[in-house]
C-alpha positions in Angstrom: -35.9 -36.2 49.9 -33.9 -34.0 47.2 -33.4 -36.8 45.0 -37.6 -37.7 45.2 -38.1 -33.9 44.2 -35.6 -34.6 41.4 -36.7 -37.8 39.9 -40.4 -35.7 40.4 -39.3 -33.1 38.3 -37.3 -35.4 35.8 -40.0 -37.1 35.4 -43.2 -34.4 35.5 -42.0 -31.3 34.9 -39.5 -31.5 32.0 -38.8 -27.9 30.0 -40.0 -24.0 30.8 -43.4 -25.1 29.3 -43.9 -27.7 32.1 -42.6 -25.6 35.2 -44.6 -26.6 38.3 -44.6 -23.5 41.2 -43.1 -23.9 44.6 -46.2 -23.8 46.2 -47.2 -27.0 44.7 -43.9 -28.4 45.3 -44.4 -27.9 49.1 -47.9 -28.8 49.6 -46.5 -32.3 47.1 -43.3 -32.8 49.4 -45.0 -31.5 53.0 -42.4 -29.0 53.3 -41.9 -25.4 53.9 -40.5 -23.1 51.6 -37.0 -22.3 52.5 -36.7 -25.9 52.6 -37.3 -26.2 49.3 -35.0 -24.0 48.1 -32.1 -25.7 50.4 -33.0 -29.1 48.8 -33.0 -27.1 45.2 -29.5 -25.6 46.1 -28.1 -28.9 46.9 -29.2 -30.5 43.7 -27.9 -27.6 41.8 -24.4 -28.0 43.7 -24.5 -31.5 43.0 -24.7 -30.8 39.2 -28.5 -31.5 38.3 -29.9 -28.8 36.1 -33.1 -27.8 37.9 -34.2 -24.3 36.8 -36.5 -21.5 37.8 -38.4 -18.4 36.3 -41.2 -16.4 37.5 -43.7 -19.9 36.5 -42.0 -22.5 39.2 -39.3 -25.0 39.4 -38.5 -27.7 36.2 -35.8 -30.2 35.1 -33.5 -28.2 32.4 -34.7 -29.7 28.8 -32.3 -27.0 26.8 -29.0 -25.7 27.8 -30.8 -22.6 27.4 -32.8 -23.0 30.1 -29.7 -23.6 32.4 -28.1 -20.5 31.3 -31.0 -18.8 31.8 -31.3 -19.5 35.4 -27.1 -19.1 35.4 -28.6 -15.5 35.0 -31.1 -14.8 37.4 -28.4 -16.5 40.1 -25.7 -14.0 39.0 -28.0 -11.2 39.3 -29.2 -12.1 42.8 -25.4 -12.3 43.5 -24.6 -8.9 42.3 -27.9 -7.5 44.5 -26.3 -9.5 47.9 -23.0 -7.8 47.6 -24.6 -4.5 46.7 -26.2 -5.1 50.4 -23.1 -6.5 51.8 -21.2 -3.1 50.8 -23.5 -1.0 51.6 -23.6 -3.1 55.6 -20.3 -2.1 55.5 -20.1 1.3 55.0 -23.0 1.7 57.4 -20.1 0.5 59.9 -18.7 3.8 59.6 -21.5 5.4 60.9 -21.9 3.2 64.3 -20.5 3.3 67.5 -18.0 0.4 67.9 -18.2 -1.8 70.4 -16.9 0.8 73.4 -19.4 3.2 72.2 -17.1 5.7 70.2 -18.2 6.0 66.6 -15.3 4.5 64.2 -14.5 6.2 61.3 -12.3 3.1 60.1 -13.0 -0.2 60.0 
């Protein structure tokens, strides 16, 4: 089903201008979000330039449009390991697993 959603957007929603939202994209595709989004991940690991922005999903026109999203994916990067850190030192703050608090981890 990725590659429908791809020739789709190829073919339909071409350029920023042309963005389509996800909640078309499901209701189009009979699928639930996170779904979505794993069939948009795999076509992006596979090398096909589908973008996002606050207006929906489209087929890159401009490689400014890539970089754009290149953007907002680095961002949400740099928020997860902000959360993954701060999981971490919350460690410090827990009982290990015999009950005594650890003040290592």
């Amino acid at each position: 089903m990725e590659y429908e959603i791809l020739t789709y957007l190829r073919q339909n929603h071409t350029g920023k201008s042309r963005a389509i939202q996800s909640s078309e994209l499901e209701v189009r595709f009979h699928i639930q979000g996170a779904k979505l989004r794993v069939m948009v991940n795999t076509l992006r690991s596979d090398g096909h330039p589908i973008c996002s922005d606050e207006s929906g999903y489209f087929y890159a026109a401009t490689r400014a449009e890539v970089r754009y999203t290149i953007r907002q994916l680095r961002s949400r990067i740099s928020k997860i390991v902000g959360a993954m850190i701060g999981l971490v030192h919350s460690l410090e703050r827990l009982p290990d697993d015999s009950g005594q608090i650890s003040l290592l981890m």
